[in-house]
C-alpha positions as YAML, in Angstrom:
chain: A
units: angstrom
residues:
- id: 1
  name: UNK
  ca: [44.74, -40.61, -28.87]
- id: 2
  name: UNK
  ca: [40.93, -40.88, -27.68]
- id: 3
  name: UNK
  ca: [38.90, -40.39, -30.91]
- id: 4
  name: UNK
  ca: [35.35, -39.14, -30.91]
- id: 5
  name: UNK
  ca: [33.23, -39.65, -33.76]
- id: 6
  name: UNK
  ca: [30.05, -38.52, -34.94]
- id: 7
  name: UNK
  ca: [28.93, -39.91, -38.47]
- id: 8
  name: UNK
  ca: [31.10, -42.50, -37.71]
- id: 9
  name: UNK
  ca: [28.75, -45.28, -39.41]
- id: 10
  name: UNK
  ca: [28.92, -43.67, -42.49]
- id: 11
  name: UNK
  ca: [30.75, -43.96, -46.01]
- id: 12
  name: UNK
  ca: [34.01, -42.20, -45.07]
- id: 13
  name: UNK
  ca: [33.04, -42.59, -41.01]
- id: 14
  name: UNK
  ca: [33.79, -46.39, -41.37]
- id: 15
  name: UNK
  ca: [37.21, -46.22, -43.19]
- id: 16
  name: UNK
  ca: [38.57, -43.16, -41.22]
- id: 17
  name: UNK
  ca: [37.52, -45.61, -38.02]
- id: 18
  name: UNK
  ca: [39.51, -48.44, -39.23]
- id: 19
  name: UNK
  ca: [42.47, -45.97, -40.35]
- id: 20
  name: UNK
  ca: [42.70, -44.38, -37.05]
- id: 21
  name: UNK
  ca: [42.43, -47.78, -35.05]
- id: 22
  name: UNK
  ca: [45.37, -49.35, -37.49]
- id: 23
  name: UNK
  ca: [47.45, -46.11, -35.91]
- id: 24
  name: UNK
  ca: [46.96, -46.89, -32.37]
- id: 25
  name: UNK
  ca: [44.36, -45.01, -31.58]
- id: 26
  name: UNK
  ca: [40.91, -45.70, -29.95]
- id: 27
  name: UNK
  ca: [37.56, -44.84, -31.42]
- id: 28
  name: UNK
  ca: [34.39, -43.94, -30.16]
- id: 29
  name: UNK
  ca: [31.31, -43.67, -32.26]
- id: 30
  name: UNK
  ca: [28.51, -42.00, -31.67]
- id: 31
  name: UNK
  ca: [25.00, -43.27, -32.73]
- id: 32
  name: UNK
  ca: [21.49, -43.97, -31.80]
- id: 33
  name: UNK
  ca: [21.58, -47.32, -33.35]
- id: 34
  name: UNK
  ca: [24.10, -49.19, -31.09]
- id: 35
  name: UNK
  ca: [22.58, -52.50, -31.50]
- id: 36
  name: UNK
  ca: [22.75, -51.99, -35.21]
- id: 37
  name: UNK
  ca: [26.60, -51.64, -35.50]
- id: 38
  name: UNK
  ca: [28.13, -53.69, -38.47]
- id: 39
  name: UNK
  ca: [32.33, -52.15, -37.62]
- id: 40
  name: UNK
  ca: [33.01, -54.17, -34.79]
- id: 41
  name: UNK
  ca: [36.80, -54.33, -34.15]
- id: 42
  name: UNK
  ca: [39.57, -54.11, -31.36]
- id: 43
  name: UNK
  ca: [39.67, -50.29, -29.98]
- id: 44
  name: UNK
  ca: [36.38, -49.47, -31.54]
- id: 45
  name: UNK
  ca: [33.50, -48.87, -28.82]
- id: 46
  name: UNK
  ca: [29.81, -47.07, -29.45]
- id: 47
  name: UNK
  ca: [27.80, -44.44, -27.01]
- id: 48
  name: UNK
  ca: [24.34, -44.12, -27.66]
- id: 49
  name: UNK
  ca: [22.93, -40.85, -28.81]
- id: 50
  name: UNK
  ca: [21.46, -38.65, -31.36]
- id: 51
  name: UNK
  ca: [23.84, -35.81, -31.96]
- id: 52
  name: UNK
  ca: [21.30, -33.70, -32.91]
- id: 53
  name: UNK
  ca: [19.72, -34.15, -29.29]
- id: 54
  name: UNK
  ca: [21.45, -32.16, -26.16]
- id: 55
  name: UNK
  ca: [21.44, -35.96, -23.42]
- id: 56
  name: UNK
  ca: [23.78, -38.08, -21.16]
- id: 57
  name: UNK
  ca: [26.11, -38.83, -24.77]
- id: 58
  name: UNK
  ca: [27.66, -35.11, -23.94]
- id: 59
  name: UNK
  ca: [28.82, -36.08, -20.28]
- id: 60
  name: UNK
  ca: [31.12, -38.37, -21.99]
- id: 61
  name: UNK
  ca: [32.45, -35.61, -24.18]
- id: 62
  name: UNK
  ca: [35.37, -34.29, -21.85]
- id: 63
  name: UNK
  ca: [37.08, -37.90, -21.73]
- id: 64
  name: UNK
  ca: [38.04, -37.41, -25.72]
- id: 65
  name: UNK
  ca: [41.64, -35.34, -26.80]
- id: 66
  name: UNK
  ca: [40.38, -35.58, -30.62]
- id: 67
  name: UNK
  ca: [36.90, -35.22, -32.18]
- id: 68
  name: UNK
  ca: [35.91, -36.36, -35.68]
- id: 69
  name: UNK
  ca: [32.73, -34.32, -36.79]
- id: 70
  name: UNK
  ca: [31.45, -36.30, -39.96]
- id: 71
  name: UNK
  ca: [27.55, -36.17, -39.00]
- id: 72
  name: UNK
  ca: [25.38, -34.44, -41.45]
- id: 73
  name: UNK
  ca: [22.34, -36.18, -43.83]
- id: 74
  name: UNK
  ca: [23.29, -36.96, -47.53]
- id: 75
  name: UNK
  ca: [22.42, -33.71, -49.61]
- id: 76
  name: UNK
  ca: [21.81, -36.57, -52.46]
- id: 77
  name: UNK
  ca: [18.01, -35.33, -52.82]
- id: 78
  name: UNK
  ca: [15.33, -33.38, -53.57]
- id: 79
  name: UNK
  ca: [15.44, -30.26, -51.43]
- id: 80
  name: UNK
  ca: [11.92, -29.89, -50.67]
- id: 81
  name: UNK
  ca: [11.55, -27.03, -47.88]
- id: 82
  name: UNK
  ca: [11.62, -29.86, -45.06]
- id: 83
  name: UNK
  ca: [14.57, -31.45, -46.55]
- id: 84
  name: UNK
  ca: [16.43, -28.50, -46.45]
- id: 85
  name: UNK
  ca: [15.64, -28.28, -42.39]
- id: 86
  name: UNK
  ca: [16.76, -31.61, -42.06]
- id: 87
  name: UNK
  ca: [20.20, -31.06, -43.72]
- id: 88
  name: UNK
  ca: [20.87, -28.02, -41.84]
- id: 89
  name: UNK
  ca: [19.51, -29.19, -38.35]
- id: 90
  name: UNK
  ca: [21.82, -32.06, -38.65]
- id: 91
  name: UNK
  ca: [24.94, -30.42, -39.09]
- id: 92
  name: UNK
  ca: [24.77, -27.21, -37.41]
- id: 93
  name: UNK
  ca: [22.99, -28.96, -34.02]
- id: 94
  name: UNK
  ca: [25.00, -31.43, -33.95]
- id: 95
  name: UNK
  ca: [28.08, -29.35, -33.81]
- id: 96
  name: UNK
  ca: [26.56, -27.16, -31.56]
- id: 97
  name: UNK
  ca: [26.12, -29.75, -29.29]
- id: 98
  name: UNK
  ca: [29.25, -31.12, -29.41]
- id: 99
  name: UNK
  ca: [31.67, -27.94, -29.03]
- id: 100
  name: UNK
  ca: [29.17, -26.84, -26.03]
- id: 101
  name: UNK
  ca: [30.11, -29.91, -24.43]
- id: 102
  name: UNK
  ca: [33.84, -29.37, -24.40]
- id: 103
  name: UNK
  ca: [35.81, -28.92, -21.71]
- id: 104
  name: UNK
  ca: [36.25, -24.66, -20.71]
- id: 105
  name: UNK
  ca: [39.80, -25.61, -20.85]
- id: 106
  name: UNK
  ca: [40.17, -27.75, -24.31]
- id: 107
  name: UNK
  ca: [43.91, -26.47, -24.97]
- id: 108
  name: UNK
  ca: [44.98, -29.99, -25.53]
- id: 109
  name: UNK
  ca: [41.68, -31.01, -28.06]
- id: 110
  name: UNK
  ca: [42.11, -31.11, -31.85]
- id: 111
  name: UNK
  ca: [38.57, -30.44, -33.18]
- id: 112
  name: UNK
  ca: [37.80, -31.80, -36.88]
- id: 113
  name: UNK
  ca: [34.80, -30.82, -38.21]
- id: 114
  name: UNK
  ca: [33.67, -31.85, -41.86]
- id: 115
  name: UNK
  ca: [32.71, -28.91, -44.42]
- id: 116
  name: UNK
  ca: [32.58, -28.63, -48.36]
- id: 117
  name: UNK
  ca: [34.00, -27.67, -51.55]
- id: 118
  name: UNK
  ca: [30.39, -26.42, -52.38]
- id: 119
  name: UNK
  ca: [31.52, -23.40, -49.50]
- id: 120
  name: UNK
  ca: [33.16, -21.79, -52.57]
- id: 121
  name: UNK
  ca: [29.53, -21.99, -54.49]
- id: 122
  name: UNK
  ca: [28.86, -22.60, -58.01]
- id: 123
  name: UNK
  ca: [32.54, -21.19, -60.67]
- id: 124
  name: UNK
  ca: [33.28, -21.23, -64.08]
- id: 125
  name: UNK
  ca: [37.36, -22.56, -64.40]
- id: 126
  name: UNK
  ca: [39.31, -20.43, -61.72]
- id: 127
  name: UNK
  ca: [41.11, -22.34, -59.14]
- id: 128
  name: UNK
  ca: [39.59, -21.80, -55.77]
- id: 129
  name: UNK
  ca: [41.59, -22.20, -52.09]
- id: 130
  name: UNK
  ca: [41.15, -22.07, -49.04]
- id: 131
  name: UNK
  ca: [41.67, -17.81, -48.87]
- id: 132
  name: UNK
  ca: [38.38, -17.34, -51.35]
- id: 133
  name: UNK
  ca: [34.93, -16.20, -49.94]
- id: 134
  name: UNK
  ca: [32.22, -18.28, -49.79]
- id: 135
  name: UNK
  ca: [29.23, -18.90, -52.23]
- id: 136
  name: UNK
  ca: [25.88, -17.66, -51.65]
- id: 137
  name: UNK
  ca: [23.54, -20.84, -52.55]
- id: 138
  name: UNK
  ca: [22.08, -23.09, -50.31]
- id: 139
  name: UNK
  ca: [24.86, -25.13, -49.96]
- id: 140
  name: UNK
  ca: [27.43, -22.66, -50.10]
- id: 141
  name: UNK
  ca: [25.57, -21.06, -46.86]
- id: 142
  name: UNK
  ca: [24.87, -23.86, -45.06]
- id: 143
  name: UNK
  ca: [28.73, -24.89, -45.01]
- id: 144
  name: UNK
  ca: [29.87, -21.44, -43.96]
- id: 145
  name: UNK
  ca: [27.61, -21.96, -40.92]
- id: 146
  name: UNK
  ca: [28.46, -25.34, -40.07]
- id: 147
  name: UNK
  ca: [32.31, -24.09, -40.20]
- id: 148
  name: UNK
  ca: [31.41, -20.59, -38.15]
- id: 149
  name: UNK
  ca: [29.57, -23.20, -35.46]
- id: 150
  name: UNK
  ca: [32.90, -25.22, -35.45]
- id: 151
  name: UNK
  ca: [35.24, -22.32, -34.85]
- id: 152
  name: UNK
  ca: [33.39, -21.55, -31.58]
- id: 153
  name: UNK
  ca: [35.60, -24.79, -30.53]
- id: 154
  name: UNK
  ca: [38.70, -22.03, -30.60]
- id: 155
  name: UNK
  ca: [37.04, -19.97, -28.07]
- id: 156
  name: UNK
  ca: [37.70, -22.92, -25.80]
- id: 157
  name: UNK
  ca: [40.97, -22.57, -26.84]
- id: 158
  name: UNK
  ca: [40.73, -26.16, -28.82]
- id: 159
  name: UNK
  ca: [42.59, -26.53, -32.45]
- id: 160
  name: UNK
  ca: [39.96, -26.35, -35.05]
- id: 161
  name: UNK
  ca: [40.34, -27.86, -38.79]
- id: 162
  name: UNK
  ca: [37.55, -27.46, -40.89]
- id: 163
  name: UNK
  ca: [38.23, -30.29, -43.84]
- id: 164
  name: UNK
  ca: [36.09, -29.16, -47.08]
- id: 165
  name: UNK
  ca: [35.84, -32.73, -48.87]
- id: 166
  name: UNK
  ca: [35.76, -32.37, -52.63]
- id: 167
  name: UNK
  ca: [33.44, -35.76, -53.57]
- id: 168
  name: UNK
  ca: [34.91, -38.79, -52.32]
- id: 169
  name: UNK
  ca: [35.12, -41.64, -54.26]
- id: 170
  name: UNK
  ca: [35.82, -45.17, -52.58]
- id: 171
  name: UNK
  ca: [34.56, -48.72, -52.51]
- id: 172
  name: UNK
  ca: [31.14, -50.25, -51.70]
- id: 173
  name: UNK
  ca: [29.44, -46.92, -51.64]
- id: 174
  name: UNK
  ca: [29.14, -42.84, -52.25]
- id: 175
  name: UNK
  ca: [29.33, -40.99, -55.62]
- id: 176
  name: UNK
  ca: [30.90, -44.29, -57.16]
- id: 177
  name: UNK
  ca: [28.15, -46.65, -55.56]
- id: 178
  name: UNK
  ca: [25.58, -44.59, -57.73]
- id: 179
  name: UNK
  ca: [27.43, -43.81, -60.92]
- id: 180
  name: UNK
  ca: [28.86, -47.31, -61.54]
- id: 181
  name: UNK
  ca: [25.39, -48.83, -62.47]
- id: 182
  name: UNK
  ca: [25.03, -46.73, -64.95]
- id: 183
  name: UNK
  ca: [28.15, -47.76, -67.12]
- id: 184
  name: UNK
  ca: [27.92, -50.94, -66.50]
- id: 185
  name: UNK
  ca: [24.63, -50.70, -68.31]
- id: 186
  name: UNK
  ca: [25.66, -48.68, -70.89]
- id: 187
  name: UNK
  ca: [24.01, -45.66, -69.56]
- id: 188
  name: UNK
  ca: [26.91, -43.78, -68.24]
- id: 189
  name: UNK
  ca: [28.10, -40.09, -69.56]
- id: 190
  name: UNK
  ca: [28.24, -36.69, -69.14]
- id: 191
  name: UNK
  ca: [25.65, -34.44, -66.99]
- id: 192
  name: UNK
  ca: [24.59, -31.55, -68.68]
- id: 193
  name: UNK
  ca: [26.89, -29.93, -70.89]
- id: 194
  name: UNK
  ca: [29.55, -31.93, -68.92]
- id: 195
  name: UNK
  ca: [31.61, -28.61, -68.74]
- id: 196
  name: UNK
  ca: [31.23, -28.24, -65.09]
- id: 197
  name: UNK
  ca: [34.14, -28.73, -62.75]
- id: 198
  name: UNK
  ca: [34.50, -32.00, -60.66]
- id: 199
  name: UNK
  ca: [36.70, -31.86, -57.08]
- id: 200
  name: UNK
  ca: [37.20, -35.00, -56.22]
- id: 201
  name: UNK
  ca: [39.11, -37.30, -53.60]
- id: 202
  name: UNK
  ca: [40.38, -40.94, -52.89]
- id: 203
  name: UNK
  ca: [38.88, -42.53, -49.72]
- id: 204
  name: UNK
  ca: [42.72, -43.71, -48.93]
- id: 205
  name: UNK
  ca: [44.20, -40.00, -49.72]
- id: 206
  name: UNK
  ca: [41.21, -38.32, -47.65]
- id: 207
  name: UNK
  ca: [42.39, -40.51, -44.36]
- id: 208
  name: UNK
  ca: [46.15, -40.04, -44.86]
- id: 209
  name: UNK
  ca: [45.24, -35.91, -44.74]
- id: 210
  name: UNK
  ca: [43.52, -36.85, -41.39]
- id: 211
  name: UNK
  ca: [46.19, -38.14, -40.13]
- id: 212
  name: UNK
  ca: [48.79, -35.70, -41.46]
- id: 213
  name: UNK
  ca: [47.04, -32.92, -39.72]
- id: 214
  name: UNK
  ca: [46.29, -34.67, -36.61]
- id: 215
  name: UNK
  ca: [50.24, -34.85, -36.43]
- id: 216
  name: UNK
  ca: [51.13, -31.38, -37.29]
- id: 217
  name: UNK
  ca: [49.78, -29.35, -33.97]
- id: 218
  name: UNK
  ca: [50.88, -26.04, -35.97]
- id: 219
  name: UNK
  ca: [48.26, -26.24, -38.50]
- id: 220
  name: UNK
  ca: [45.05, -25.39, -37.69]
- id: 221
  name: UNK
  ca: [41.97, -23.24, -40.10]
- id: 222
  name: UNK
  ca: [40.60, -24.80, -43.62]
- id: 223
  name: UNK
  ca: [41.57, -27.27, -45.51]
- id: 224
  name: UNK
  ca: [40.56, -28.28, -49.12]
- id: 225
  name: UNK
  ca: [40.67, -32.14, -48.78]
- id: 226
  name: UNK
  ca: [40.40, -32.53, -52.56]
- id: 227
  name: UNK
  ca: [42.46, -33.87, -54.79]
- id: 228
  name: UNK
  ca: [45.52, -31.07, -56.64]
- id: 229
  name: UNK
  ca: [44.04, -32.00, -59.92]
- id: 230
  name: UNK
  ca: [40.07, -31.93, -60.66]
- id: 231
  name: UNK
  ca: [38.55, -32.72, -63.67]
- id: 232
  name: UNK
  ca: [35.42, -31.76, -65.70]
- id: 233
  name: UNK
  ca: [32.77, -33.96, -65.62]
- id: 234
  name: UNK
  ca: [32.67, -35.40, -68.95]
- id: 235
  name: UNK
  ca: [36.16, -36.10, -68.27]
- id: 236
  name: UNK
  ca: [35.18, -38.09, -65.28]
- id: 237
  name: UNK
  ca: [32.74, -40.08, -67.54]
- id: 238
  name: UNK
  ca: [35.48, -40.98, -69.93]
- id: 239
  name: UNK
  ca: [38.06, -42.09, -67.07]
- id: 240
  name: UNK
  ca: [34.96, -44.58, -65.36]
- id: 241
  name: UNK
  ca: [33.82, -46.04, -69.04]
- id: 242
  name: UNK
  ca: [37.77, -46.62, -69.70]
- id: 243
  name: UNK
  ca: [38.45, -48.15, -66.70]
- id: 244
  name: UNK
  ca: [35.03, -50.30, -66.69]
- id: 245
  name: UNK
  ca: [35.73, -51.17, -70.76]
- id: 246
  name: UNK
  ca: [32.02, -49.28, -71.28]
- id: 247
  name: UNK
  ca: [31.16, -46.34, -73.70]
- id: 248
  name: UNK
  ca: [30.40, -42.98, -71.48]
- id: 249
  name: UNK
  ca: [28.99, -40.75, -74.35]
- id: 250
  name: UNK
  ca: [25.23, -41.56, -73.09]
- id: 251
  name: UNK
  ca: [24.65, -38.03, -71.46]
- id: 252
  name: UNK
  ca: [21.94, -36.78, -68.92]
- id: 253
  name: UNK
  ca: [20.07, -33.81, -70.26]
- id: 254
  name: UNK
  ca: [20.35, -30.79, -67.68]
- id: 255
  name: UNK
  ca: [16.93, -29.86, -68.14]
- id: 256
  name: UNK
  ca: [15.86, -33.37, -67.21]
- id: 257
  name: UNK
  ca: [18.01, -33.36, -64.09]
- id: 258
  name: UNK
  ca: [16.70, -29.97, -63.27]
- id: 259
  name: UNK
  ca: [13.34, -31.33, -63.32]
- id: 260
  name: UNK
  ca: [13.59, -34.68, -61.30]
- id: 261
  name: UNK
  ca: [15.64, -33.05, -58.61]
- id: 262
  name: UNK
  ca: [14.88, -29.32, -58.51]
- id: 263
  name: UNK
  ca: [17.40, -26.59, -57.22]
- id: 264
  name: UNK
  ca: [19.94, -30.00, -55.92]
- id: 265
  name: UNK
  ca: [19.93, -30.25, -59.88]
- id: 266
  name: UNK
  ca: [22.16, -26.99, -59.63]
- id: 267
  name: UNK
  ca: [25.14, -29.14, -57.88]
- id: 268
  name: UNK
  ca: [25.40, -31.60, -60.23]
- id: 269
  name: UNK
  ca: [25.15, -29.62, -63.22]
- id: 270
  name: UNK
  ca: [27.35, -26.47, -61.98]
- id: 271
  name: UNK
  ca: [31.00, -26.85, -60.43]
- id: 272
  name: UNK
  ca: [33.91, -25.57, -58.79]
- id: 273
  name: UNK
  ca: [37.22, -26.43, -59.40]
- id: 274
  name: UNK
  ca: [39.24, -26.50, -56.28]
- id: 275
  name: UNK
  ca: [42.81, -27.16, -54.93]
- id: 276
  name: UNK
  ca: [44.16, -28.00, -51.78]
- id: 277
  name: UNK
  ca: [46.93, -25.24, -51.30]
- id: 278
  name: UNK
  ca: [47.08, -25.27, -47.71]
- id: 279
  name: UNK
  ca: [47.69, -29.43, -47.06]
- id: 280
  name: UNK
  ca: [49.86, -29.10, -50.41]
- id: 281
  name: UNK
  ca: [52.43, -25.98, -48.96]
- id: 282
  name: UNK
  ca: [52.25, -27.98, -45.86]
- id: 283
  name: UNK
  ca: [53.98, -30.74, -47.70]
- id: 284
  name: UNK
  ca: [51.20, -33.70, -47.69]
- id: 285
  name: UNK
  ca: [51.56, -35.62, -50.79]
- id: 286
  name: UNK
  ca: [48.63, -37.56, -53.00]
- id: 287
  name: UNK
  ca: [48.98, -41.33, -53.71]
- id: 288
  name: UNK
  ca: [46.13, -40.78, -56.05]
- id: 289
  name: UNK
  ca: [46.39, -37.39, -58.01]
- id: 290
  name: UNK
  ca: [45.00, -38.65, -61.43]
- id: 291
  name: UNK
  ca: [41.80, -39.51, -61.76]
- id: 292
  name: UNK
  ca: [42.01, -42.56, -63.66]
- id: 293
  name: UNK
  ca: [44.63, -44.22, -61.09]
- id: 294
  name: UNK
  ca: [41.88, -43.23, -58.21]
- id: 295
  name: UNK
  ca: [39.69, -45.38, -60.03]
- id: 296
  name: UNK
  ca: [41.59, -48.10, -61.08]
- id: 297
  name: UNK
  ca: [42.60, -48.81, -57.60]
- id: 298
  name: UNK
  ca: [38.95, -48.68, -56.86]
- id: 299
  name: UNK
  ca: [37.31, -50.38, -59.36]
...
């Protein structure tokens, strides 16, 4: 397969590049910083472009049979007002741009586009899938329109999977690359009342769903790419100090975290807990279900 990428420079971008490639496939990433490319590897290639800007990177567009929609800035931040126009510019334009530069005809496309377990919004402890409605935060609405600008792929007839990531955890970098100071300074514990719900994936399970679904051409729609069992947050803190031999009962006040990073604050110290029906009944199968194997095999 031809793979198109956007966000392909990224945390998961650079592993699902190096997956795919190990597979057979070819990969194409886009990005406006060409010269700045540190993945360089046999049946990996770059077109310059911003995604977020209609140019000559669409023309390109129609030589592709599989697209890989990752682009969209780190919600990891303050949400001032011009934050929050930057983090929805930068998914839903960019997926704009990309489905209007499809083929009419795009029977034989598969269309990934990247979405969120924060479309089910903030929950208490009921298990959420892929059949429950959406939230109505910020985040909650700002993934159901970057999955309702995605499905406009179908009505040129392409496959559309939406992949809702819980957070994923991997090497050298995301949720892990910020948390793992902490404990290592004996600073690490629970947010909050570390109650809230955490949906979580492994960087290697993640991949292995992309390429389970890429294979199955009768699945199509939503998928929770999360892993079957998430865990509570304080929970999380205990399986990172075992696993780093460091105490994890230092926690962050909710209040505090409230006040250094404003209605953001909300994600860390709120939750849902989600599972991935859909890839499970479809018969895709974890390597890393527990949390403290994940990070084991990370850390």
């Amino acid at each position: 397969m031809k793979i198109f990428m956007t966000g392909g420079t990224g945390f998961v971008g650079k592993y699902l590049a190096k997956r795919f490639i190990s597979e057979g496939h070819t990969v194409a990433i886009l990005t406006p910083a060409v010269g700045d490319r540190d993945l360089q590897m046999e049946g990996l290639s770059y077109i310059a472009g911003r995604p977020t800007v209609r140019s000559e990177w669409q023309n390109s567009v129609p030589d592709y049979n599989v697209f890989i929609n990752l682009a969209g800035a780190s919600i990891f931040s303050r949400w001032t007002p011009e934050q929050k126009k930057i983090l929805v510019s930068s998914r839903i334009e960019t997926t704009r741009n990309l489905v209007e530069a499809l083929p009419k005809n795009a029977g034989h496309v598969t269309f990934f586009s990247t979405s969120a377990v924060g479309y089910y919004g903030f929950h208490e402890d009921e298990n959420l899938v892929e059949s429950d409605a959406t939230g109505r935060d910020f985040l909650a609405r700002l993934a159901d329109d970057w999955e309702q600008e995605a499905c406009r792929a179908q009505g040129k007839e392409a496959r559309v999977i939406v992949t809702r990531f819980g957070i994923v955890l991997g090497k050298n970098g995301g949720a892990l690359g910020q948390m793992l100071p902490l404990f290592k300074y004996y600073i690490g514990g629970p947010l909050g009342s570390g109650r809230q719900w955490f949906s979580w994936v492994h960087m290697q399970d993640l991949a292995e769903a992309f390429i389970f679904l890429l294979g199955r051409r009768d699945l199509s729609g939503a998928f929770n790419v999360c892993s079957p069992n998430p865990v509570r947050n304080r929970d999380l803190g205990k399986a990172i100090g075992k696993v780093l031999g460091r105490p994890s009962f230092m926690p962050a006040p909710g209040f505090m975290i409230r006040l250094l990073l404003g209605e953001f604050g909300s994600v860390l110290l709120k939750g849902q807990r989600v599972i991935p029906r859909r890839l499970l009944d479809a018969g895709f199968r974890f390597r890393y279900p527990i949390i403290e194997e994940a990070l084991k095999s990370i850390i």
